[in-house]
C-alpha positions as CSV (number, residue, x, y, z in Angstrom):
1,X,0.0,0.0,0.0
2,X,2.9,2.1,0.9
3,X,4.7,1.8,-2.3
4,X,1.5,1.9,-4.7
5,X,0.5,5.5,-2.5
6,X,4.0,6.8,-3.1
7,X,3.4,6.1,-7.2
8,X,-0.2,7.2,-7.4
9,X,0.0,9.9,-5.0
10,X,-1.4,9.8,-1.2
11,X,-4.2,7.6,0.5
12,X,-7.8,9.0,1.4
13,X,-9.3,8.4,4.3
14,X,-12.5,6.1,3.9
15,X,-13.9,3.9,1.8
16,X,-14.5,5.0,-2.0
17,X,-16.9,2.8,-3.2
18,X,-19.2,4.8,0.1
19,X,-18.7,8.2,-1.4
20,X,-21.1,9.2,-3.9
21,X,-20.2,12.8,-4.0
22,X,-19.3,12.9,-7.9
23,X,-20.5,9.4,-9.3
24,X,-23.1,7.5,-8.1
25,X,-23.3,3.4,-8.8
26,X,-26.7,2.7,-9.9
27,X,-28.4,-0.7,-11.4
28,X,-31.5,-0.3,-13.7
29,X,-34.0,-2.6,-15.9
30,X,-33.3,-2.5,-19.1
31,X,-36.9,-2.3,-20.7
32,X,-36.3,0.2,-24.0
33,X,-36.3,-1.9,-27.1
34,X,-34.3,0.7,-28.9
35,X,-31.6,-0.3,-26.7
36,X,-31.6,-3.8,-27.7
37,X,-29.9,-5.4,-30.7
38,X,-26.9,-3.2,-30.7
39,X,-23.6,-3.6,-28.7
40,X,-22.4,-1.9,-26.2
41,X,-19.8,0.1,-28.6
42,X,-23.1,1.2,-29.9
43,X,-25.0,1.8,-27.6
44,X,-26.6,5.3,-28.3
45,X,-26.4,7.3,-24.8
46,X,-28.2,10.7,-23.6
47,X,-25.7,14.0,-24.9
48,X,-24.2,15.6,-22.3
49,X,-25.2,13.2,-19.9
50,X,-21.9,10.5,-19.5
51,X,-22.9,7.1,-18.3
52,X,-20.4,4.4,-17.8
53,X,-21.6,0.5,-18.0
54,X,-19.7,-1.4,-15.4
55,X,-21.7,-4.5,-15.2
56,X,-24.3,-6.3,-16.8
57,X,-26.5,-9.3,-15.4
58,X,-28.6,-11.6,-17.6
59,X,-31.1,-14.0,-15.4
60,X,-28.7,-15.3,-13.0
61,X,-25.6,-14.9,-14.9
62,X,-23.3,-11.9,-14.7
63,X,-21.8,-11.3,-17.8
64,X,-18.8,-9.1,-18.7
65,X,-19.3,-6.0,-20.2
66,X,-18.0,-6.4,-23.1
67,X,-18.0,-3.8,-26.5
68,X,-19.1,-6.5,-28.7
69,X,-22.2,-7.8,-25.8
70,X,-25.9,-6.9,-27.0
71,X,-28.4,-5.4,-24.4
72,X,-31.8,-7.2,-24.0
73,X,-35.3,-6.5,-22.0
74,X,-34.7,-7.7,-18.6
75,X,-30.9,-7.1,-18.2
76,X,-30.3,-5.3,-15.4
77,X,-26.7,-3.0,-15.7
78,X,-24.9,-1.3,-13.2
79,X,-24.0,2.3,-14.5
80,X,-21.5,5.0,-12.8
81,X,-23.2,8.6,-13.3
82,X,-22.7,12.1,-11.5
83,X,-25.4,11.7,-8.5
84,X,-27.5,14.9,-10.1
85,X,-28.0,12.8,-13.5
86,X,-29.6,9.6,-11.7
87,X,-33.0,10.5,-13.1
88,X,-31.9,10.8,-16.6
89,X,-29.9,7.7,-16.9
90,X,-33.1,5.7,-15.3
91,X,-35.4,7.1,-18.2
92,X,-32.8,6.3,-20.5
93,X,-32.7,2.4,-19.7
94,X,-36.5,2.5,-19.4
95,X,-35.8,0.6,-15.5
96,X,-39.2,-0.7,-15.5
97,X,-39.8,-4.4,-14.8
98,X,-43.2,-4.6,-16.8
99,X,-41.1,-4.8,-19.6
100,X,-39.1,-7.9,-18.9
101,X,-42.2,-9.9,-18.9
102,X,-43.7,-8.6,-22.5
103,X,-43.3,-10.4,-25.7
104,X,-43.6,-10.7,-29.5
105,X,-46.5,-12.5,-30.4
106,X,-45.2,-11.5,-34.1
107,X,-42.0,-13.3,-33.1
108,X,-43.4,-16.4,-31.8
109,X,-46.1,-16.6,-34.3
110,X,-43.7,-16.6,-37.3
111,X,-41.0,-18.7,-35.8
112,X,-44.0,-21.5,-35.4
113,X,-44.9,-21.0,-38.9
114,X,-41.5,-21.3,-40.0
115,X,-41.2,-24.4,-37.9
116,X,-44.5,-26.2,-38.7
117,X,-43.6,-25.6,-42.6
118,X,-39.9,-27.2,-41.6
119,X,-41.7,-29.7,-40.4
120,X,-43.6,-31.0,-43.8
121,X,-40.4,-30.8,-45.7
122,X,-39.8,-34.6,-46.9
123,X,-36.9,-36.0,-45.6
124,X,-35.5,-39.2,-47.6
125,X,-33.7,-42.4,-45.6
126,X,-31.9,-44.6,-48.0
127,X,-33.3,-47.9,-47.8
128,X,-36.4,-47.1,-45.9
129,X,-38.7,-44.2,-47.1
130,X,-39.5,-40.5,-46.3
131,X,-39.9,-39.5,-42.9
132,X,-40.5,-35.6,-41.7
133,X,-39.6,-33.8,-38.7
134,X,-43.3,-33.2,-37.8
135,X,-45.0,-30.4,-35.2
136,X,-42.3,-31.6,-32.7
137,X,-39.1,-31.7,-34.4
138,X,-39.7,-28.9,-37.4
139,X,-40.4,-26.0,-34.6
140,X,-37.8,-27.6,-32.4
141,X,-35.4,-26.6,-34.7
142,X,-36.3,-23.0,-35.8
143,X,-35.9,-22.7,-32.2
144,X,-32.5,-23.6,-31.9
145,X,-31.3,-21.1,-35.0
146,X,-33.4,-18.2,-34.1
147,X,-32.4,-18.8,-30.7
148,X,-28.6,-18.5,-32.2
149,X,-29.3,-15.9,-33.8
150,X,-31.1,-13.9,-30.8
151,X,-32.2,-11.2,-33.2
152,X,-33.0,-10.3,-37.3
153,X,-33.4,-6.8,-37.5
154,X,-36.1,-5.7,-35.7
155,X,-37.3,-9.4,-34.8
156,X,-36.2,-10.4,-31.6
157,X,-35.9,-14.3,-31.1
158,X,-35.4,-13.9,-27.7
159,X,-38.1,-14.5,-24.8
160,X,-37.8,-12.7,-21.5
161,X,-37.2,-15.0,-18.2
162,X,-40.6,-14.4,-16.6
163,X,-42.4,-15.0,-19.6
164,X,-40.9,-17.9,-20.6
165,X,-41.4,-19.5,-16.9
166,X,-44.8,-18.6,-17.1
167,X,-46.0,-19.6,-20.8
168,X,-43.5,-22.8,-20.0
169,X,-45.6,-24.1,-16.7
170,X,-48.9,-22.8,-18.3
171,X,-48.1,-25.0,-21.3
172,X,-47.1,-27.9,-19.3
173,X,-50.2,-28.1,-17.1
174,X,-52.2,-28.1,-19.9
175,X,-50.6,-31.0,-21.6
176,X,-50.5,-32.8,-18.6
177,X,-54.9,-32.2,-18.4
178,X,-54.7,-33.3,-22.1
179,X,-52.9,-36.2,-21.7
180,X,-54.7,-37.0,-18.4
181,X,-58.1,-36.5,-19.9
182,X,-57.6,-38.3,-23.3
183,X,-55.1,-41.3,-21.8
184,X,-56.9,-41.9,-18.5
185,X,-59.1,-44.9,-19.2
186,X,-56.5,-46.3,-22.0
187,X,-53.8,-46.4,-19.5
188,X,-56.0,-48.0,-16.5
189,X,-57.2,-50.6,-18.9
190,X,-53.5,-51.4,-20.1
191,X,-51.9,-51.4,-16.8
192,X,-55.0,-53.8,-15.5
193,X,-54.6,-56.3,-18.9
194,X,-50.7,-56.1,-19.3
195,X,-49.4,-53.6,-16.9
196,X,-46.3,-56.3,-15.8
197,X,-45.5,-56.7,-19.4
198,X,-45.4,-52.8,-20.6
199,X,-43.2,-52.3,-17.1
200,X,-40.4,-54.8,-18.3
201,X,-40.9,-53.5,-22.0
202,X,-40.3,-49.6,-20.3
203,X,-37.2,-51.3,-18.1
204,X,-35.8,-52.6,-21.3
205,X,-35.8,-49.9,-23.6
206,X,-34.6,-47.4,-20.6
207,X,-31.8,-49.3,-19.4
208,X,-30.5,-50.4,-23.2
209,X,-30.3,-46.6,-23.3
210,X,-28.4,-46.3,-20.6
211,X,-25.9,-48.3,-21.2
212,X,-25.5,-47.2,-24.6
213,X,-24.8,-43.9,-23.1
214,X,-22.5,-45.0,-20.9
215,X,-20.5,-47.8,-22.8
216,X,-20.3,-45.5,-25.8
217,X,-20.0,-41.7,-23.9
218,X,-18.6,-42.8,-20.3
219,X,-16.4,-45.1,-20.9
220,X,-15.2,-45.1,-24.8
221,X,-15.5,-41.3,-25.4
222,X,-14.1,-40.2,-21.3
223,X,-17.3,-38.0,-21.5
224,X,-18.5,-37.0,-17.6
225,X,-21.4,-38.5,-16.2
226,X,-23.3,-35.9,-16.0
227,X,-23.0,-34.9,-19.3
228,X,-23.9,-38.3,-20.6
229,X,-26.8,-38.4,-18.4
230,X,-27.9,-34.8,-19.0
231,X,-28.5,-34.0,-15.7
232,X,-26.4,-30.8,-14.8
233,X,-26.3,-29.9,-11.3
234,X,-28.0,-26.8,-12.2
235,X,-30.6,-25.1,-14.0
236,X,-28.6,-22.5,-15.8
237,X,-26.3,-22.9,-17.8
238,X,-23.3,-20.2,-19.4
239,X,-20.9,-21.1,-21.6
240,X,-17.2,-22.0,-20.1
241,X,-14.9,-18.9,-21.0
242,X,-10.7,-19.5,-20.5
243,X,-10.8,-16.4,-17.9
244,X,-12.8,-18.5,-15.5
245,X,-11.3,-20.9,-12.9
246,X,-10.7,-24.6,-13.5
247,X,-13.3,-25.9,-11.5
248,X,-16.0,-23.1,-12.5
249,X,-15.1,-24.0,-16.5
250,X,-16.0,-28.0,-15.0
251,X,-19.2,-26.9,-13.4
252,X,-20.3,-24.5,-16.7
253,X,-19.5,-27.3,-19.2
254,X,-21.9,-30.0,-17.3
255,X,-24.6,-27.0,-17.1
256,X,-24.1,-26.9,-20.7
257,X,-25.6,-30.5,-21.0
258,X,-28.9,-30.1,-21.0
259,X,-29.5,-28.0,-23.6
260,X,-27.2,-29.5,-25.7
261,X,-28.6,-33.3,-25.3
262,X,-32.2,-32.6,-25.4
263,X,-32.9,-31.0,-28.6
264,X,-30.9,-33.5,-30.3
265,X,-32.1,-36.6,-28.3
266,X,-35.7,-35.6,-29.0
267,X,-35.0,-35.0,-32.7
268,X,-33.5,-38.5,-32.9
269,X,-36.6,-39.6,-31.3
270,X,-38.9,-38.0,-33.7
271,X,-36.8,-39.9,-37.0
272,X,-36.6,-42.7,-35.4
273,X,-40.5,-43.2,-34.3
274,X,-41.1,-42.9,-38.0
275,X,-37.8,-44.8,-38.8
276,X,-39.0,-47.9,-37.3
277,X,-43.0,-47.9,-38.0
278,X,-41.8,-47.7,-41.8
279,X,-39.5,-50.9,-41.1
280,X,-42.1,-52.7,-39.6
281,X,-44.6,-51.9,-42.2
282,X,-41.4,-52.9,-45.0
283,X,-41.5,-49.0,-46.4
């Protein structure tokens, strides 16, 4: 300390980060869609006004600050301004929460479009017919690309967190009533006439699965357990950067799992439903 005051120049009494007398440290909602879609570098900014971006969290996930790193509804960024320009900076991000639960019904509606039309295009197999990727695995898709993407001009591909919770439990509970409602009788009357059977069948086809996984990924390939099994400690998941610690680039990689292995286990699925009913039926 002694040697770092004598370079720089003398040392102040109290702590810094507790005096707000020329900037103030503020964190705001970010809830303008003007300010979405364009980096950091480009951020446009009130004149006159200067506002510094020092941090910037997404979800759960704090993310560096990067010039090239593109603002969306819901991130919440901690700014340095002078303490008389608070009010300013807070219209400028928009700071209002409403916002981060809002969005594009002409988004959704067009990626579904695009999806379901993905999903008639005929697919040939050599050797055993035409198969397509259907409502599950044509949408699936477009997903995954416009969730790469993240934006296309004014389109934004991206859904907010509390709207995607929401629509994501509202969506499941009525599949479950659907599938309750439609299956209920069928699957009392199967378990009752060969409920023993369809349990060894189930046991069969889950644990030849499993050890597929882990003959093939586990043990042949050295891939983690976790990964194989696509169960990440975690909900979240960021992708493992070099400036992180060892054991944090472990931990990101296995959260990484999930949405890696699903979309492409349930694709496989879909072909492969389709794949065998053509075999069975000899094309």
């Amino acid at each position: 300390m002694d040697e770092v005051a004598t370079a720089l120049g003398r040392i102040d009494p109290g702590r810094i980060g507790k005096d707000r007398g020329d900037l103030s440290y503020q964190r705001f909602f970010v809830s303008k869609p003007a300010l979405t879609g364009k980096t950091l570098a480009e951020l446009p900014m009130p004149e006159d006004v200067p506002i510094h971006v020092l941090h910037v969290r997404r979800y759960d996930v704090d993310l560096v600050p990067s010039p090239d790193l593109m603002l969306e509804i819901g991130d919440r960024v901690g700014v340095l301004v002078a303490p008389g320009q608070v009010a300013v900076a807070r219209a400028h991000f928009g700071d209002t929460v409403k916002a981060a639960a809002d969005f594009s019904y002409v988004s959704i509606g067009l990626g579904m479009v695009m999806g379901v039309l993905l999903g008639l295009v005929p697919v040939p197999v050599p050797g055993v017919g035409t198969v397509t990727l259907g409502i599950g695995g044509g949408p699936l898709i477009v997903a995954l690309i416009f969730g790469r993407l993240r934006r296309t001009g004014p389109l934004s591909w991206v859904m907010p967190l509390p709207a995607n919770i929401v629509l994501r439990n509202f969506g499941l509970t009525l599949f479950l009533a659907t599938v309750g409602i439609n299956s209920g009788q069928a699957f009392v009357t199967t378990v009752a006439q060969t409920g023993p059977l369809m349990l060894l069948i189930g046991a069969a086809v889950l644990l030849t699965t499993v050890a597929i996984v882990l003959l093939v990924g586990f043990y042949l390939l050295k891939i983690p357990s976790t990964t194989c099994s696509a169960s990440p400690p975690a909900p979240r998941a960021t992708r493992p950067s070099w400036s992180m610690p060892a054991a944090w680039r472990r931990r990101s990689a296995r959260m990484l799992a999930m949405p890696m292995i699903f979309p492409s286990a349930t694709i496989v699925k879909v072909i492969a439903v389709q794949v065998v009913g053509l075999l069975a039926l000899g094309g």
